[in-house]
N, C-alpha and C positions, 0 to 999 in steps of 0.2 A: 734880479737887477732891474733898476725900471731906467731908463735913456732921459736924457735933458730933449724934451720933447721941442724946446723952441731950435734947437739943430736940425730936427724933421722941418720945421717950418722956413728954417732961415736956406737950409741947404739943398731942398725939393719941395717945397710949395705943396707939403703934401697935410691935407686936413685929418686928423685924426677921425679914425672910422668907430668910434666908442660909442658916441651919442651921451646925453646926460648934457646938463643945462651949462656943465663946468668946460666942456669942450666947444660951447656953440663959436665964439668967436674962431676958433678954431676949423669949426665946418663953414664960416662964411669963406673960407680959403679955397680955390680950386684946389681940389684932390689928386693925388698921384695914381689912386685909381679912377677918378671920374673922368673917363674918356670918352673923347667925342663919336659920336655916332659914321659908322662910315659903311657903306655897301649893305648890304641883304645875307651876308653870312658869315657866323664871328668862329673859328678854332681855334679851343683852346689847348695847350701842347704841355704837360708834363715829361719829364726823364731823367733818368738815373737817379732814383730820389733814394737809392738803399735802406728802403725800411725804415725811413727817421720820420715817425711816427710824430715827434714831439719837436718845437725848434729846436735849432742847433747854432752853434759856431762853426765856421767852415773859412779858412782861408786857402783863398785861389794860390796861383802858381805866381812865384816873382821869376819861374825860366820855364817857359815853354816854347822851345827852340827850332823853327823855320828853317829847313835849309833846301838850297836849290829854286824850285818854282816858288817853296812857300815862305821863302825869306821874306820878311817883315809883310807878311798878308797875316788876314784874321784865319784860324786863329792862335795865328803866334806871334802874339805882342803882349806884352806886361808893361804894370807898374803907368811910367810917364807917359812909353807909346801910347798906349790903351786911350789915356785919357784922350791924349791927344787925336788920336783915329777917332773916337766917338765924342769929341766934345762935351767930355763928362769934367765938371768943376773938380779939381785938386780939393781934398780936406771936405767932402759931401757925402750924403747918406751913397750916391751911385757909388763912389769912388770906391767907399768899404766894400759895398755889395760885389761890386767888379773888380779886384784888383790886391791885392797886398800891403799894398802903400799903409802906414800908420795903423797896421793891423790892431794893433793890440789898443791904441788910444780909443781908433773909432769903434772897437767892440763896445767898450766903456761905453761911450755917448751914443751908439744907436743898435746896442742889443743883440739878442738871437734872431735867425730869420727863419722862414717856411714854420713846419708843423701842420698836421691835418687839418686841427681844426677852425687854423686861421686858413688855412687853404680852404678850405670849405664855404668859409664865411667870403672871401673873395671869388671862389669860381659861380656860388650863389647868384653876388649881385652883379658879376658881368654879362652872365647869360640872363638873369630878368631886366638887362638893363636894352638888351636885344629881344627880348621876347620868346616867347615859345616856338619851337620849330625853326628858330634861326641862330643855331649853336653846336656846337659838339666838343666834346671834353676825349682828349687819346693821351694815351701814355706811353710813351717810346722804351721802355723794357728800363732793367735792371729795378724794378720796383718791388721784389719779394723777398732781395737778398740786403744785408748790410747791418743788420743786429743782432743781437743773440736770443733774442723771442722771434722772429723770423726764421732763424734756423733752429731752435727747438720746435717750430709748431711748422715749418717745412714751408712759411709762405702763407698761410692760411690766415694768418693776422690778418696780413698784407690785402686777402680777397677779401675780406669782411670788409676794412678799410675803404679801398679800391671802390666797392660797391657803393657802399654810402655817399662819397664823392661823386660817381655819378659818372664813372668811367667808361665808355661807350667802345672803345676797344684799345688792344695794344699789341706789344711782341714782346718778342723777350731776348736776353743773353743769359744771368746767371740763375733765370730762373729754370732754367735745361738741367744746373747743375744738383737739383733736387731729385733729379730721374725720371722716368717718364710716367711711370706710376703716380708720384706727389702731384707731378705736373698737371698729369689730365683728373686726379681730385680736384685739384683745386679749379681749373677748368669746367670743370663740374657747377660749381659752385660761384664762379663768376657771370656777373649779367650780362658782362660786356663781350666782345668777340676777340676771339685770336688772332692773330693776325700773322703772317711768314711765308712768304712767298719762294723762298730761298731754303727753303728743308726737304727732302726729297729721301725714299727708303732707299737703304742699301739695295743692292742686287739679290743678296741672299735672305733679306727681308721682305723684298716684293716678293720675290718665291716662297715663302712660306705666309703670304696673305695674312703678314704684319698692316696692324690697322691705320687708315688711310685717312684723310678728308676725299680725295681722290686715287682712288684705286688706278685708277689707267692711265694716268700720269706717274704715280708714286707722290704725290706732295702730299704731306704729313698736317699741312695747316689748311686751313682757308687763304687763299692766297692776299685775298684782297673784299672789301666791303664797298656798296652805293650806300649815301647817304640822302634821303631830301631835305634839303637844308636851306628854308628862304625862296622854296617854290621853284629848286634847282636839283639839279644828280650832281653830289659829289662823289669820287672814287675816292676810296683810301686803301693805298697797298700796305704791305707791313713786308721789312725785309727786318729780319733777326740778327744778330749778332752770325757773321760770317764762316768766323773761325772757330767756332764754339770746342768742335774734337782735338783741336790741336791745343788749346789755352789751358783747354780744362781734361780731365778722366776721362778717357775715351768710354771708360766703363758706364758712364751716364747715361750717353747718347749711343748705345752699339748698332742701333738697329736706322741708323740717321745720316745722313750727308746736308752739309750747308754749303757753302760758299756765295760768292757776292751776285753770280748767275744772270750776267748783261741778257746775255739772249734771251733767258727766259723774261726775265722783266720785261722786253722792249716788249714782245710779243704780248706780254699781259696789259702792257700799256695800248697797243695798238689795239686789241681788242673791246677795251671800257672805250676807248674813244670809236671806233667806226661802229661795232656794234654795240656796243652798249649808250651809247650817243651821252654819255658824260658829259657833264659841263667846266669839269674841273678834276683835276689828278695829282693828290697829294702821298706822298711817300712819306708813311712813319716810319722811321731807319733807325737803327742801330748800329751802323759800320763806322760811326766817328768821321768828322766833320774833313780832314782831310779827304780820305775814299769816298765821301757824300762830293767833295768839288768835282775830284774826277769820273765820277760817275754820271754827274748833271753835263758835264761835257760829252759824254757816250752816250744818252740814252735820250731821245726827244719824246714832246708831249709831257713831261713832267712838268706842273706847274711850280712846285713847291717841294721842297722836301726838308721836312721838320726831323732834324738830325738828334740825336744823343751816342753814349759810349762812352767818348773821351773828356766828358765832363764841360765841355768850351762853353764862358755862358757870352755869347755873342751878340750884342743890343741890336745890330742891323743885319738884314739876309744880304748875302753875297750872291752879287746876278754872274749866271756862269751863261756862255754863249754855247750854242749849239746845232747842229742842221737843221732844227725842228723851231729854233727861237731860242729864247732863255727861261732857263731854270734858276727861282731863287734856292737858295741852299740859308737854311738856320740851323744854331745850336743852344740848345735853352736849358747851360747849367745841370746843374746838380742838386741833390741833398733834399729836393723841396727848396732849394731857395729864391727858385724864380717859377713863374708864369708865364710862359709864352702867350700871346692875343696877337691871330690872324685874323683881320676884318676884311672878308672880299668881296667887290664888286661882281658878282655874279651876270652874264649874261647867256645866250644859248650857243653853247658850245664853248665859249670861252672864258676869260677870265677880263673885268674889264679894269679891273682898278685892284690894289693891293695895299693895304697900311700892316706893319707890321712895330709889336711892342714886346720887350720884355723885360716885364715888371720885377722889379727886388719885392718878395715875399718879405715885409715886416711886421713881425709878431708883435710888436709893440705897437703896429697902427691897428690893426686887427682886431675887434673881438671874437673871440673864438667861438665856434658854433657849437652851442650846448650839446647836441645828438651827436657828432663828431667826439668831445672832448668824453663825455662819460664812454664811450666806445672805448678811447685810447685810456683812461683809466681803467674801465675793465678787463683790457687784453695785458696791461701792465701787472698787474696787482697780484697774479698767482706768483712773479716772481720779483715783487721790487722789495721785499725783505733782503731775500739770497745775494739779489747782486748790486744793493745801494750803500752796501758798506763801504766807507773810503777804505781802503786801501794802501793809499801813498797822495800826498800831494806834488804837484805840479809844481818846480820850483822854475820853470821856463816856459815858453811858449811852446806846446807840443800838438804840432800840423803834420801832415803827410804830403800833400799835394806839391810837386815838382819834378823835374826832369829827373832830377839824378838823387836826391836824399831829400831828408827830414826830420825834425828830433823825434819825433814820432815813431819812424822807423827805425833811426839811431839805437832808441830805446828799447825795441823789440830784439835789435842787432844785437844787443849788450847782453838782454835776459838769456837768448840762447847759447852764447856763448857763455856766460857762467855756466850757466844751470847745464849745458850737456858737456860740459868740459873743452871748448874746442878754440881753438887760434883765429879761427874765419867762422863768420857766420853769412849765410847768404839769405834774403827775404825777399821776395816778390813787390815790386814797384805797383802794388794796387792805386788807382784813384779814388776809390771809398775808404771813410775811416772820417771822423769829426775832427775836431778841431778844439782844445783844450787850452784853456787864459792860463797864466801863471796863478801859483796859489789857490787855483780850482781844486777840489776832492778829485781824486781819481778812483773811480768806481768799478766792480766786476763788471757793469752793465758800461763803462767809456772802454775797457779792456774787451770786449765783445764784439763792439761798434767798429776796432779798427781790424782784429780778428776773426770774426762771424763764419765760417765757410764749412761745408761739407767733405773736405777732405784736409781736415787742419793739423794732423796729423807731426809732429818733428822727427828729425832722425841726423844721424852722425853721417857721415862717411869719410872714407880717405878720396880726396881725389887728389892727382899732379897739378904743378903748376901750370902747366901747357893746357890741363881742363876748367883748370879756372877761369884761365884767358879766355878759351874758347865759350864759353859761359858767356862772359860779358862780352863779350864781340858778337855772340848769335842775338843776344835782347836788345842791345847797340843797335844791329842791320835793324831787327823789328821796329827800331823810335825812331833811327833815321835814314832807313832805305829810303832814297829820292821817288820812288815809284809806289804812291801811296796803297794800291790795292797789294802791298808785300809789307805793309804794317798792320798791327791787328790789337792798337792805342794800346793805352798803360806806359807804367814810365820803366826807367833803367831799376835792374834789379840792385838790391840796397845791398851795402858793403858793411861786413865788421870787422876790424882788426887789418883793412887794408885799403891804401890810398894808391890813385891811378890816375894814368893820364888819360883821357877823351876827344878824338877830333873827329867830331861828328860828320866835318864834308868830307871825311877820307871815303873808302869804300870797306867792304865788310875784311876782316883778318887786317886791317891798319886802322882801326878806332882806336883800339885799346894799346896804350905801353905806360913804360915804367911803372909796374906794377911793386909796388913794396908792402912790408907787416907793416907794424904799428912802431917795430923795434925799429925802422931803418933800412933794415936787411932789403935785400931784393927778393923777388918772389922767382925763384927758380924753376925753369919747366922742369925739369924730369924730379923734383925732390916729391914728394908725396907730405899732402896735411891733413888736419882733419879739421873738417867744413861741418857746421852746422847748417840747419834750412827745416824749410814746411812749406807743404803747400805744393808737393810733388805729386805731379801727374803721373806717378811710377806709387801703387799703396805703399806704406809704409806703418810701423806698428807704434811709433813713438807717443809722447804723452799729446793731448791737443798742446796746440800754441798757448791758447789764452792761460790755461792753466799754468805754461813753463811762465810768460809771463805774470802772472800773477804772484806766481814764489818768489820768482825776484824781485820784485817790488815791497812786496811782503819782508826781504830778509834785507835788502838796498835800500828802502825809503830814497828810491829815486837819488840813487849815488849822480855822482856829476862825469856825463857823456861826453868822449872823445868823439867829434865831428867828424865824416868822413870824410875826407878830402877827395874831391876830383876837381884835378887843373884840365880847365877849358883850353884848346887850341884851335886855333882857324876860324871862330866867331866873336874875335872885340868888335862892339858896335853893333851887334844883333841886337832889335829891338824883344827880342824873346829872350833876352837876359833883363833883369833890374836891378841898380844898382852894379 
């Protein structure tokens, strides 16, 4: 698809980055990436890119729903709020990048975003545009999981990738869910450093002199990295995905303990800065951008902390107060389709000045970096015969990304319940999975991208109606317990074959009522049905997802999806609704 390139000029002043005699009028334009020079130290901030090697389509959430402290704060605003909090034009290349609004038009007129090799060809000239030894490139985790060459090759794409780019360190979440074994190969094989400050051995793994970064502590990672950066000590902590045993197979991690570990941070903070005389102290995080506010409110000497997880792409850092001063808090998106760019004022001991940007990755402004793009054709190529056949076409817009549903997962909802025969189907509210135009091919490798996992496993059961309640009222507390370190991000688990009610400011065991089938009927607690699902932290021996999916599509050609219903109570007027 190529975009009506004078919408990039008329709707961001952005000069085509091609070169060639036919774009010069074009380059005499300030560029959306020719940024001005600011302070002696530029970081640049990747996260949650899931393996999408190549651009993508990805539309944001039109409900990501605030309640309590986080009512109408970033970032739970959609759609009009959004624009209006950030000053971003209605109907402009930001708009699409940030927001839902006209999804499907402005795909048409401004394209796929991110990809490596347009990444590459942008983190290139931001760092030569600051000079040598005044830059750093980190990646905030979930960058090894999200396609199905990613989880055939266990991530190892990913670190070939990674490296090329120029990844100076990161953490992680779902890259744990490869095992510790995949994990520390590919660790192996990465240039860059780990980073996890918040991983720690069991008891009965410290006893048995399970392998350490630090034996006498137990932490499992390197906790934290100095940088010189512009003739300065920067620190960078890494805190990992929190929850990781509880989200996922305990079986991954047996030998492991996470959690969000105030104390131990503060103490690792207080240590870079008195003895290790730092000049600055940035936390690459993984806990999702709400537990990053309340955390910069707990912890002093944080200058910065460059968030990911829950996907939030957030144009301005949010200053949180604290006894130590303030800590900015960012969150820089998904998929590869942004760029975060921290330019700071460096001074001794402090920090003097701060500009912060995050730029919409457009593959269409971009030319892609040749060593980059034959990499990602070579990592593709053993298997884009297998999984480029269509399949089925898209007859509707099929996204994932929201609070409660998406035809995307509608459509998952639908394949399990034909294919294992069941009344309810239940799926996991993931925030990875692309994003599909109408009338697009739908590919074994787009079925992969929303499926991808290591324990992907289906299976039937019977459960009561009183356990299905219970179901959705336990993932309910996790979206909107008011007390963000007892959330651990991802959306409400997806529905098939049943509509319900939702009042998210209730408290847990009154979220959930009026639960009904599809027939009308009401959903009775003591009757017993049978539930479809995948993606059980309990093994399970059923066929993969992608595959159940796949047959259906195959014998359906994308039959036409019953929507699930969920009626909202106690948020008319939430700006984290749209529409």
């Amino acid at each position: 698809m190529k975009i009506r390139r004078r919408d990039f000029l008329k709707t961001t002043g952005a000069a085509l980055l091609l070169g060639g005699a036919r774009h010069a009028r074009a380059a005499e334009t300030p560029s959306l990436y020719d940024l001005e020079r600011f302070g002696n130290a530029r970081i640049l901030h990747l996260t949650d890119v899931h393996s999408q090697l190549r651009p993508v389509y990805f539309r944001e959430a039109s409900v990501n729903i605030g309640i309590g402290e986080m009512l109408g704060r970033p970032p739970h605003l959609v759609g009009k709020a959004f624009l209006d909090r950030f000053g971003i034009s209605a109907d402009s290349a930001e708009a699409y990048a940030f927001t839902s609004l006209d999804f499907e038009k402005s795909a048409q007129r401004f394209g796929k975003l991110g990809g490596f090799a347009h990444l590459k060809t942008l983190i290139d000239r931001l760092r030569n545009d600051v000079g040598e030894g005044h830059s750093l490139l980190l990646d905030g985790g979930d960058l090894w999981q999200g396609t199905g060459l990613a989880n055939s090759m266990l991530g190892a794409d990913m670190v070939e990738a990674a490296n090329l780019l120029g990844i100076e360190a990161m953490t992680g979440h779902w890259e744990f869910t490869y095992g510790e074994a995949a994990l520390r190969a590919n660790l192996e094989r990465f240039k860059g450093e780990f980073l996890a400050q918040n991983v720690f051995l069991t008891e009965e793994a410290a006893f048995n002199d399970a392998k350490a970064f630090d034996p006498a502590s137990g932490r499992v990672f390197k906790p934290a990295t100095i940088k010189e950066i512009g003739g300065h000590r920067v620190a960078v902590i890494g805190q990992a995905f929190p929850y990781v045993p509880i989200a996922h197979p305990k079986r991954f991690t047996p030998n492991w303990t996470f959690g969000i570990r105030d104390e131990e941070m503060q103490k690792l903070v207080a240590t870079l800065r008195d003895k290790d005389k730092v000049d600055c102290v940035l936390l690459l995080s993984h806990n999702g951008m709400d537990v990053d506010l309340k955390l910069a409110s707990r912890i002093n000497g944080i200058d910065v902390i460059l968030g990911g997880h829950t996907h939030d792409a957030v144009p301005q850092p949010v200053a949180v107060k604290n006894a130590g001063g303030t800590t900015l808090v960012t969150s820089a998106g998904s998929n590869g389709k942004f760029l975060a760019v921290l330019d700071l004022d460096l001074a001794k001991g402090k920090v003097g000045g701060v500009r912060y940007r995050l730029l919409p990755v457009y593959s269409e402004l971009l030319k892609p970096d040749a060593a980059m793009k034959a990499l990602v054709e070579q990592l593709h190529a053993s298997h884009s015969k297998s999984w480029s056949d269509t399949i089925a076409t898209a007859d509707r817009l099929l996204y994932r990304r929201g609070n409660f549903s998406g035809p995307m997962d509608q459509m998952i909802c639908d394949a399990l319940r034909r294919e294992l025969d069941c009344e309810i189907a239940l799926s996991p509210g993931f925030r990875w999975g692309t994003t599909s135009l109408a009338g697009q091919p739908i590919t074994m490798e787009d079925v992969l991208s929303e499926t991808a996992i290591t324990y992907p496993e289906t299976y039937a059961q019977i459960m009561t109606g009183s356990q299905i309640k219970d179901v959705l009222e336990d993932v309910c507390d996790n979206l909107f317990n008011p007390d963000p370190y007892y959330q651990q991000g991802g959306d409400m688990v997806r529905v098939g074959g049943l509509s319900y009610t939702c009042s998210p400011n209730e408290s847990i065991g009154k979220r959930i009522s009026d639960l009904k089938l599809d027939s009308g009927s009401p959903l009775q607690a003591g009757k017993s049905y049978k539930v479809a699902g995948w993606a059980s932290v309990n093994e399970q021996k059923g066929a993969p997802v992608w595959d159940v999916v796949a047959n259906y599509l195959r014998a359906a050609k994308l039959p036409a999806m019953r929507t699930s219903r969920v009626n909202l109570q106690g948020v008319d007027g939430n700006p984290g609704i749209a529409g």
